[in-house]
C-alpha positions as CSV (number, residue, x, y, z in Angstrom):
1,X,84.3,-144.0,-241.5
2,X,82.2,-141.1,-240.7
3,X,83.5,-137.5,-240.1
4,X,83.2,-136.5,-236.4
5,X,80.7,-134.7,-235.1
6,X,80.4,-131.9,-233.0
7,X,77.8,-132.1,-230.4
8,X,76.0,-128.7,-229.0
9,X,73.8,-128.9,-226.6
10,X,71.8,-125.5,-226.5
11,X,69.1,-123.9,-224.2
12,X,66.5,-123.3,-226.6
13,X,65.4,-120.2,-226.6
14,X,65.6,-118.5,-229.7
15,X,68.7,-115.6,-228.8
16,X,70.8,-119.0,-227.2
17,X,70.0,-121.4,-230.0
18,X,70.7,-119.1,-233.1
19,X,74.2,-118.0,-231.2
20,X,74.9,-121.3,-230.4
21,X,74.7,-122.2,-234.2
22,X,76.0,-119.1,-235.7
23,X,79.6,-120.1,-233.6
24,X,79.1,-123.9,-235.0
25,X,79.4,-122.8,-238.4
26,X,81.8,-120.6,-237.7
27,X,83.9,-123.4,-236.1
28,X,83.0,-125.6,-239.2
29,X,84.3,-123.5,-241.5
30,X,87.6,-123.3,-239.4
31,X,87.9,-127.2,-238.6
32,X,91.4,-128.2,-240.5
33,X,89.3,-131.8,-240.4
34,X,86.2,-132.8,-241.5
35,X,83.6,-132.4,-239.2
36,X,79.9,-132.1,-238.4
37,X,77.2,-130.5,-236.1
38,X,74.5,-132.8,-234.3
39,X,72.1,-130.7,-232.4
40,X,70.4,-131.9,-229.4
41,X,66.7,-129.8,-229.2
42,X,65.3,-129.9,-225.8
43,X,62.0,-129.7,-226.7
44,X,60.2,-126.4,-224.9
45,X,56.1,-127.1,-224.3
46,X,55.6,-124.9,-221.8
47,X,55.7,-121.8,-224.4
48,X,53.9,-123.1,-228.0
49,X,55.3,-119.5,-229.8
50,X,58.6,-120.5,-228.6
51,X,59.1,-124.3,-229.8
52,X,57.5,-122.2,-233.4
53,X,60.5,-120.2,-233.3
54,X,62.7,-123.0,-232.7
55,X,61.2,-124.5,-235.6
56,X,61.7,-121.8,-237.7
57,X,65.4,-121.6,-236.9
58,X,65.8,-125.6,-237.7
59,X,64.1,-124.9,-240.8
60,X,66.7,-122.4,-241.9
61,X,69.5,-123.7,-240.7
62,X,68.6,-127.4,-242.5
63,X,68.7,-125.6,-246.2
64,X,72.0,-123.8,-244.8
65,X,74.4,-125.9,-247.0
66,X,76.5,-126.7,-243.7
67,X,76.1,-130.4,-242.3
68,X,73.8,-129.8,-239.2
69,X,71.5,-132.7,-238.2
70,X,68.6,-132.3,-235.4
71,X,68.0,-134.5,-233.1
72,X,64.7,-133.8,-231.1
73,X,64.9,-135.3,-227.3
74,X,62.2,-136.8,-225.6
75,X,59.8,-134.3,-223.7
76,X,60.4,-134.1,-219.7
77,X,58.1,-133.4,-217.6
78,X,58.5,-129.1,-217.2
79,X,60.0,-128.5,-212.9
80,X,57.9,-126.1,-211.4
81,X,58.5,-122.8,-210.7
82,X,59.0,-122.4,-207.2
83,X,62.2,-119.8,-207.0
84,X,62.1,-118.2,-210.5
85,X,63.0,-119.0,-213.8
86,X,66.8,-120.0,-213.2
87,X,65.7,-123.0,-211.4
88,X,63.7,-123.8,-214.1
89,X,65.8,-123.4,-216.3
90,X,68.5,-125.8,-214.6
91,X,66.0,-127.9,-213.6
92,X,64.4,-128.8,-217.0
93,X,68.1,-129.3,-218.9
94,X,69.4,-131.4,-215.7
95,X,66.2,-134.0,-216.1
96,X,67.3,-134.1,-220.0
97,X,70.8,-135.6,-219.2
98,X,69.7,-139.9,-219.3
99,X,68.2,-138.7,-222.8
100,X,71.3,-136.8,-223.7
101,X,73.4,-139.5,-222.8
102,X,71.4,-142.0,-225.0
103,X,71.2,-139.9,-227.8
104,X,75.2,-139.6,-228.0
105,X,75.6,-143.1,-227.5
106,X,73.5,-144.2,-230.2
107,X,74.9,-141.8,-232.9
108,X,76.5,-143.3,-235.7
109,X,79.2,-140.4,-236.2
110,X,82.2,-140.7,-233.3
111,X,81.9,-137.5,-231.1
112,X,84.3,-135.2,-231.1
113,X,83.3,-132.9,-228.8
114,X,80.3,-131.5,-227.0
115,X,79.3,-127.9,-226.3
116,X,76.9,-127.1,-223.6
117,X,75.1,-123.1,-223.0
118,X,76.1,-122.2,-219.9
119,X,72.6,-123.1,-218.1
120,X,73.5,-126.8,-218.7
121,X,76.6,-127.3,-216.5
122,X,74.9,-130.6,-214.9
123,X,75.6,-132.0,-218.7
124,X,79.4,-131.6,-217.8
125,X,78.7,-135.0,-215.9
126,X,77.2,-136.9,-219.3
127,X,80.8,-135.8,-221.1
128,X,83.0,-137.6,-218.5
129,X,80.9,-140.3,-218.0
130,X,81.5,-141.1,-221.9
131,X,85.1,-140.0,-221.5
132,X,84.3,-137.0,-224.2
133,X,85.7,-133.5,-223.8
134,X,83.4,-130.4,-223.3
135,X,83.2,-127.0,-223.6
136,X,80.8,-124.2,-222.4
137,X,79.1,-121.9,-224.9
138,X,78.8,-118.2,-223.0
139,X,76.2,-116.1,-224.6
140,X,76.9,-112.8,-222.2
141,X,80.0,-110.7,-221.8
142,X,83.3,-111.8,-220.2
143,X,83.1,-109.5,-217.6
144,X,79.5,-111.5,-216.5
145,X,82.1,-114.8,-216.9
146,X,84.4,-112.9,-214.5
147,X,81.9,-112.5,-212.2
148,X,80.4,-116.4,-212.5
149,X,83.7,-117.7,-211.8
150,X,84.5,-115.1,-209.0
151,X,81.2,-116.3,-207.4
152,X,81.7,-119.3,-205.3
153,X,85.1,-117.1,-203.2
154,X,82.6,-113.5,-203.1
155,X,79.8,-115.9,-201.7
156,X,82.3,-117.0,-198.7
157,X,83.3,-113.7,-198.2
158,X,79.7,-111.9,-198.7
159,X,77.9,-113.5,-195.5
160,X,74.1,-111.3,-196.3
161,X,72.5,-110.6,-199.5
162,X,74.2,-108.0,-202.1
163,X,71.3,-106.2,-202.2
164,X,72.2,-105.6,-198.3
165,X,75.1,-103.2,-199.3
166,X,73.5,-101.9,-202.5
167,X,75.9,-98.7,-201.4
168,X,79.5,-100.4,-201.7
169,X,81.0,-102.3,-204.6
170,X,82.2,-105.8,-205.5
171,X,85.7,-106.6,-206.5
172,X,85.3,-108.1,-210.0
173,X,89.1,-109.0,-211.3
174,X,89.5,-106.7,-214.7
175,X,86.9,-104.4,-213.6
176,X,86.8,-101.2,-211.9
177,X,85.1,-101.6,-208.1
178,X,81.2,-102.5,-209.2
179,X,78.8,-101.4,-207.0
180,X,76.7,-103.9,-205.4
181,X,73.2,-102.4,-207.2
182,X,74.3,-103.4,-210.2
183,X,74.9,-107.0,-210.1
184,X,72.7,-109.6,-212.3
185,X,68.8,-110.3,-210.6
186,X,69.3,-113.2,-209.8
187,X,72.4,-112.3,-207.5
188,X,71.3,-109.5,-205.3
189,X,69.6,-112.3,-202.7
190,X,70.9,-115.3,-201.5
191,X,68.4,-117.9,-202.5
192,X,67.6,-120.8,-205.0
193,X,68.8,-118.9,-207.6
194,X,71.9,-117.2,-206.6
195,X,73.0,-120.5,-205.8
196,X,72.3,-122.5,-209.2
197,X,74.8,-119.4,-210.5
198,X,77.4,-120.3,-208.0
199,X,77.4,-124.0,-208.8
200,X,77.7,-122.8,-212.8
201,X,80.6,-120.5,-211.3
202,X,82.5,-123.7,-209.7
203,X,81.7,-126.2,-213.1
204,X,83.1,-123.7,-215.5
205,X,86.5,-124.8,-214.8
206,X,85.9,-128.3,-215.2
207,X,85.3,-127.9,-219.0
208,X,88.1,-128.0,-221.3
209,X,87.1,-124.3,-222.5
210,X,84.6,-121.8,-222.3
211,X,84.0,-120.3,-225.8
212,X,82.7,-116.5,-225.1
213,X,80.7,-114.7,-227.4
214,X,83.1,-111.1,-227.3
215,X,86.3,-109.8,-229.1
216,X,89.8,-109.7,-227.3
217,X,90.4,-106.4,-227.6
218,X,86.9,-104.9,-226.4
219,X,87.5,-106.8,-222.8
220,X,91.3,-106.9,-222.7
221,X,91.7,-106.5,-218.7
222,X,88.8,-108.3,-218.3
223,X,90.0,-111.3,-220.4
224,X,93.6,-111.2,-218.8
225,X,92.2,-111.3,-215.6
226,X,90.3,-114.6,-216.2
227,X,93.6,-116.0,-218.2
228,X,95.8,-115.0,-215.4
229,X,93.2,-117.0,-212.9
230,X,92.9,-113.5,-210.5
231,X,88.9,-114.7,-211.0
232,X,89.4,-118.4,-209.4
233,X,91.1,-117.9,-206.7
234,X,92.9,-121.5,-205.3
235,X,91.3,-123.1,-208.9
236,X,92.6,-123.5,-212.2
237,X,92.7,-121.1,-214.4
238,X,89.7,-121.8,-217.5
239,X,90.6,-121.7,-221.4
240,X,89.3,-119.0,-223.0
241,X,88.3,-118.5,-226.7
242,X,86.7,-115.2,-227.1
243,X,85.3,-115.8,-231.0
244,X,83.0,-112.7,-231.1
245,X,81.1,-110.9,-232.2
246,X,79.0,-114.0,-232.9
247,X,76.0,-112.2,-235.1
248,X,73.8,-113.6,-237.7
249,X,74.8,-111.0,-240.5
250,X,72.5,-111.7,-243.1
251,X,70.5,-108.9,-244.7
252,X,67.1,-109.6,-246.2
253,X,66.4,-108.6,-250.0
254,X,65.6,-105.1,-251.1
255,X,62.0,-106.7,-251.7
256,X,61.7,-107.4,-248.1
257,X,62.5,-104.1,-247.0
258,X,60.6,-103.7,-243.5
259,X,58.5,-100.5,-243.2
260,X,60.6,-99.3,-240.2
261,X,63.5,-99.9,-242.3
262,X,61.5,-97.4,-245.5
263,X,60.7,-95.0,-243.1
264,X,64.2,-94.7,-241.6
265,X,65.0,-93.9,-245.9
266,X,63.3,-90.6,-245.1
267,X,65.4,-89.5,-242.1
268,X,68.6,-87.7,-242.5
269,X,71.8,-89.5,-241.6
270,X,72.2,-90.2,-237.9
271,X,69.6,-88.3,-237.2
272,X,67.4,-91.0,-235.1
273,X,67.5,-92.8,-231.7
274,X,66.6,-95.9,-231.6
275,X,64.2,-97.4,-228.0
276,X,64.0,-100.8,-228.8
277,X,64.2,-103.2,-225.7
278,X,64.8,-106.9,-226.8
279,X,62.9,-109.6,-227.9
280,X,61.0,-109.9,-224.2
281,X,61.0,-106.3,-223.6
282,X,59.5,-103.2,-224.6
283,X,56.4,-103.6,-222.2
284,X,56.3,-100.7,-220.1
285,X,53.2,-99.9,-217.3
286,X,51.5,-96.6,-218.4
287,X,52.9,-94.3,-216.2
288,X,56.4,-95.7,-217.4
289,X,55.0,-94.8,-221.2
290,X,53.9,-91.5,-220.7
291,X,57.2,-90.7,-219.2
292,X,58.5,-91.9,-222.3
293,X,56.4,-90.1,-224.8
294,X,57.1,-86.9,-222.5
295,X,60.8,-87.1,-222.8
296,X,61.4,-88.3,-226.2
297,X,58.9,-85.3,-227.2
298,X,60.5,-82.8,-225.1
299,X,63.9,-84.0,-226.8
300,X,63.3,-82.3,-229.9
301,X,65.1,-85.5,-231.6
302,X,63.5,-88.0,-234.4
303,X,63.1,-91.5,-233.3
304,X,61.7,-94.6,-233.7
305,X,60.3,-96.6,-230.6
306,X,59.1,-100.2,-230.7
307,X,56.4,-100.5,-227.8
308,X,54.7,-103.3,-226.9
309,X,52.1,-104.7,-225.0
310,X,52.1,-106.7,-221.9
311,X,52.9,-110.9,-222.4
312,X,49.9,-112.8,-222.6
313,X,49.8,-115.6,-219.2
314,X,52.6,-117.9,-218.8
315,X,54.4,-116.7,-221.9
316,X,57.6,-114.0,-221.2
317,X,57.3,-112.7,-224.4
318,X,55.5,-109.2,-225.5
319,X,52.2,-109.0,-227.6
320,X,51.5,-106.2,-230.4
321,X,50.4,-102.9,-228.5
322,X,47.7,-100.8,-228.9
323,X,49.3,-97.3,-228.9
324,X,46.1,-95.1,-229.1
325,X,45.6,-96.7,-225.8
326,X,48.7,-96.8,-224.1
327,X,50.1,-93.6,-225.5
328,X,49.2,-89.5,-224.1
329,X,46.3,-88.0,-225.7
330,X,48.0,-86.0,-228.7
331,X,51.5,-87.6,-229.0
332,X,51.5,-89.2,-232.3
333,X,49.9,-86.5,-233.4
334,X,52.7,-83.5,-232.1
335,X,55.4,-85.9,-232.8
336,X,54.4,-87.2,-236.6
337,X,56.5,-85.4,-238.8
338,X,59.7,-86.7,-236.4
339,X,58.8,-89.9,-235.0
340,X,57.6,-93.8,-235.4
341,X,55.6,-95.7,-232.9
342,X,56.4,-99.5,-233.8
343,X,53.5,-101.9,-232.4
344,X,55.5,-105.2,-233.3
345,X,58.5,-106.8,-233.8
346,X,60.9,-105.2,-235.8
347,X,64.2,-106.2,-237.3
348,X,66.5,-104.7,-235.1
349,X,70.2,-105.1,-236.7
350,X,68.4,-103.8,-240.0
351,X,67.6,-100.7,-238.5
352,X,70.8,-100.5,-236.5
353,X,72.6,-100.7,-239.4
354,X,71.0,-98.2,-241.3
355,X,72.5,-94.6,-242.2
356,X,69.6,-92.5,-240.4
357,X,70.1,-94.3,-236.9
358,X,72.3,-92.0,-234.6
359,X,71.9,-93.5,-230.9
360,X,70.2,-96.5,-229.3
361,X,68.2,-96.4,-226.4
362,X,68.9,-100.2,-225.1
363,X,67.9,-102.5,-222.7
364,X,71.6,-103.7,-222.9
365,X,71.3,-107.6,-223.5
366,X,74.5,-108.6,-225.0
367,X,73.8,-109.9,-228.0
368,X,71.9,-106.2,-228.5
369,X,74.8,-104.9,-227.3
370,X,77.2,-106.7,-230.0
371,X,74.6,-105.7,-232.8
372,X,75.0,-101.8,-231.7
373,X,78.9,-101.9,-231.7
374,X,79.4,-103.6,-234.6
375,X,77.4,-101.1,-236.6
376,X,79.0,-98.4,-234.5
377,X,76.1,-97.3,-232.6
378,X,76.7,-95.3,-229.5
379,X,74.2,-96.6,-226.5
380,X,72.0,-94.9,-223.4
381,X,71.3,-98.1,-221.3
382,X,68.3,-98.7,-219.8
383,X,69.0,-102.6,-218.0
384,X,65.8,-104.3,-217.1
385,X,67.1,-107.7,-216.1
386,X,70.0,-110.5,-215.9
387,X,73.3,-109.1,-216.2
388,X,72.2,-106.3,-218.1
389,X,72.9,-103.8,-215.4
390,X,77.2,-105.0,-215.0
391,X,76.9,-104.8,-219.3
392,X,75.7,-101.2,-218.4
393,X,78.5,-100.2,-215.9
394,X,80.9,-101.6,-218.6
395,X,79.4,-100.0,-221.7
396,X,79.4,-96.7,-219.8
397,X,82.8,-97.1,-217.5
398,X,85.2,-98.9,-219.4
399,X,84.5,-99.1,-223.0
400,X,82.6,-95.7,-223.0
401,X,81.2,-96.6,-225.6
402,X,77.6,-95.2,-223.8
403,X,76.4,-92.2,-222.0
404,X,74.7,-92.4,-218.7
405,X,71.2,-92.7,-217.7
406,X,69.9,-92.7,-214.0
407,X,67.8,-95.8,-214.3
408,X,65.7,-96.4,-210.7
409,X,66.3,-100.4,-210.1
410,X,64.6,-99.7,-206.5
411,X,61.3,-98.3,-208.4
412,X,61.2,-101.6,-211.0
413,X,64.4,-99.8,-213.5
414,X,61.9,-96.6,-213.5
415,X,63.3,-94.0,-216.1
416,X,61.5,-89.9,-215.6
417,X,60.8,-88.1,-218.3
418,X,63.7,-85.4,-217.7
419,X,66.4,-87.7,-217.7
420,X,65.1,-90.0,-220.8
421,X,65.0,-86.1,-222.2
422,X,68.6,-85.5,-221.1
423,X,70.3,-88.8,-221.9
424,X,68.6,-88.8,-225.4
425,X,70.0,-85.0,-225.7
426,X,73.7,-86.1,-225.0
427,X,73.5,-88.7,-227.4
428,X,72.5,-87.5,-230.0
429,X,73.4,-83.5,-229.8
430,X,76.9,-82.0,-229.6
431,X,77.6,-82.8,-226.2
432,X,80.9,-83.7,-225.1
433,X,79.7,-87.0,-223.5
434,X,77.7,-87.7,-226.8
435,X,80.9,-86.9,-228.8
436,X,83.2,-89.5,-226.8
437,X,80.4,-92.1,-227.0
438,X,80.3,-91.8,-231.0
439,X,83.8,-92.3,-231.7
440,X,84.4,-94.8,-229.0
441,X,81.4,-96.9,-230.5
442,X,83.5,-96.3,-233.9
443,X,86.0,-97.6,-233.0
444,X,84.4,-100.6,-231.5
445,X,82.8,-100.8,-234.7
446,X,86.0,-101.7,-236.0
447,X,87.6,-103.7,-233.6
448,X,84.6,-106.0,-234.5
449,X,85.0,-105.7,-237.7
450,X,89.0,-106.7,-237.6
451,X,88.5,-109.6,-235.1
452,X,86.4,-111.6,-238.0
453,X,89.2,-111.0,-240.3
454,X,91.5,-114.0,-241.5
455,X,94.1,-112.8,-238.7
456,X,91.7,-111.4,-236.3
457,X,91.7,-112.4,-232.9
458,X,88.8,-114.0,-232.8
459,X,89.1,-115.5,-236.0
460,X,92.3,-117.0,-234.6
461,X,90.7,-118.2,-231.6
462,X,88.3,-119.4,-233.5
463,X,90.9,-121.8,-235.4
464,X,92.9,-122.9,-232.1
465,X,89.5,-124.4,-230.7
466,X,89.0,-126.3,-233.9
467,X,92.7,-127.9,-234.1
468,X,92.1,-128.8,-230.5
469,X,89.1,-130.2,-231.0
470,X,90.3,-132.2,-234.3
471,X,93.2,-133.7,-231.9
472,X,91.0,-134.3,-229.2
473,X,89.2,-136.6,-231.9
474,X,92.2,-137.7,-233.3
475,X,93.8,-139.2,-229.8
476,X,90.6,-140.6,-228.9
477,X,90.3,-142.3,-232.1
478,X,93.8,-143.8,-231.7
479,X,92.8,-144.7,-227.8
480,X,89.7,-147.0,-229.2
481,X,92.1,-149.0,-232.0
């Protein structure tokens, strides 16, 4: 008979898809039974570069040496985007769920399980309809879980919008009080979209577990609080297996050396800050730039900044920039001997983990977050969108792992000049603020570190989620003799 296999049922998108498959190996190598991965690709043809990137993942992952098999679904027609990408999101896994439901009828291995990303709830209803259990796959923090889950009580009790008392705070169980302006985009107005995140909220609990990508010990209160069921008021209380940080932690070659990487070689030791903004970031309107250039050059520090130029139509994702047009008359020039302007991509956990880098200027999405701490990277956050602006709060308030920055949400997350000067001063001078931030991202560093260990917590987690799924399997098998 065949081994079982593991089902997981990604959005695919590039940062959601290599997580997704990164904590299936993981869970592979943990399984006390023999077991698989079948991977069910929605099949993206709204964004050509994107379904390439997919590709290229499938590619990789196929010559991995770990038994993962693709399974392509059928194309559906793309849902229109009337209220903003969320619903299209939903929309376009939700009109996959007939074709996900074949495909796991029709496989030849049984199914022990199936994972969903958190976008894909509806799927929860293909799972009991063929009597199989599920879990949820959460790319972001816990504390954004805290607040999914707290959602559908704070909407009762929040009649308006959130962005209606942008001066009080929300009551996040684990937290300190949040204020309002910093909640996720798609929560500050009641809508469309606010709404597909409380119905997400409510189907959490209906999995048999939500596997988080963080470690125990850098979301303790937050994680207790969610155990303890303070976040689901009147509901069960979900499972929890935090298994982070879930990185892909392989380093290219010394042949493939990237040139940011050689020119970081010529830097002294934490010496450099870092402004890189995520795979859909780094786009800035000029005036944003110049305030840029103006602060980073009035820092006095080295650095390396990856601009980039605004996404062609109906693709979110950055092009190369031209920086003799988008930058100050003179800057590269002044700032030569100190600093790198990067056009293109650039291979951000490569540079984060090199000697020279001292500080990262970050848009804060949680995956760059994980990346930064587990290299021991202290942080300035700059949020642009999603939860980005609650990982901020918590970088900065709880784990203080991050100095402040006044970032202007009300003026599109407009950063001036003096403050990028000032924030880029604490972190990497001899402040006091600096100082804390470095040896709290330190120590994060090696919380991180210890949690992969053979008795780290989330190595440990990591192993409970595979024995239950192995018995799940095993008490179904028995059921069907």
């Amino acid at each position: 008979m065949a081994s079982p296999t593991v089902v997981l049922i990604p959005f695919c998108v590039t940062s959601h898809l290599t997580s997704m498959l990164e904590a299936g190996k993981r869970l592979l190598s943990s399984s006390p039974c023999p077991m698989s991965l079948t991977v069910l690709v929605t099949q993206m043809t709204m964004s050509p570069n994107l379904m390439s990137e997919v590709a290229d993942v499938i590619r990789r992952e196929s010559d991995s040496g770990f038994d993962i098999s693709f399974h392509h679904l059928p194309a559906v027609e793309l849902p229109t985007a009337e209220h903003g990408a969320e619903e299209v999101i939903m929309r376009f896994i939700q009109r996959h769920a007939p074709h996900v439901k074949d495909a796991i009828s029709g496989m030849s291995s049984p199914v022990a399980a199936l994972v969903v990303d958190y976008f894909g709830t509806t799927l929860l209803d293909v799972a009991r309809e063929l009597s199989l259990p599920a879990y949820v796959y959460f790319t972001s923090a816990a504390s954004m879980l805290a607040l999914m889950l707290r959602l559908p009580a704070l909407d009762e009790e929040v009649s308006g919008d959130l962005e209606a008392i942008m001066e009080g705070t929300v009551d996040i169980a684990g937290l300190p009080p949040v204020p309002a302006g910093l909640m996720p985009t798609p929560l500050m107005k009641k809508g469309w979209n606010y709404a597909s995140f409380v119905y997400h909220g409510k189907r959490f609990t209906e999995a048999a577990g939500i596997v988080v990508n963080t470690v125990a010990e850098l979301e303790p209160p937050v994680l207790a609080a969610i155990a303890d069921g303070r976040c689901v008021p009147g509901r069960p209380a979900p499972t929890v297996y935090p298994i982070g940080p879930v990185l892909s932690l392989k380093s290219p070659g010394e042949q493939q050396r990237h040139e940011c990487v050689t020119w970081l070689d010529a830097q002294p030791p934490a010496s450099v800050v870092l402004l890189y903004f995520g795979s859909m970031g780094g786009s800035f309107p000029s005036p944003q730039v110049g305030e840029i250039a103006d602060g980073l050059e009035r820092s006095g520090h080295r650095f390396l900044w990856v601009l980039r130029g605004p996404p062609p139509a109906g693709s979110p994702y950055p092009t190369d920039a031209g920086v003799d047009e988008l930058l100050p008359e003179g800057f590269l020039e002044r700032t030569k001997d100190r600093g790198l302007v990067w056009p293109k991509w650039a291979p951000q956990q490569d540079i984060l983990g090199h000697a020279a880098v001292g500080g990262f200027v970050t848009h804060c999405g949680w995956n760059s977050t994980l990346e930064s701490l587990w290299h021991g990277v202290p942080m300035a956050p700059w949020p642009l969108y999603a939860e980005q602006h609650l990982n901020a709060f918590e970088l900065v308030s709880v784990m203080g792992v991050a100095v402040a920055m006044e970032v202007d949400r009300k003026r599109g997350n407009f950063v001036e000049a003096a403050e990028l000067e000032r924030a880029v001063r604490a972190l990497m001078g001899g402040s006091e603020e600096g100082r804390n931030a470095r040896e709290k991202a330190m120590e994060a560093k090696a919380l991180c570190r210890k949690a992969l260990e053979d008795d780290g917590s989330s190595n440990v987690s990591m192993q409970k989620l595979a024995r239950e799924i192995c018995g799940k399997r095993n008490m179904l098998a028995e059921a069907e003799m």
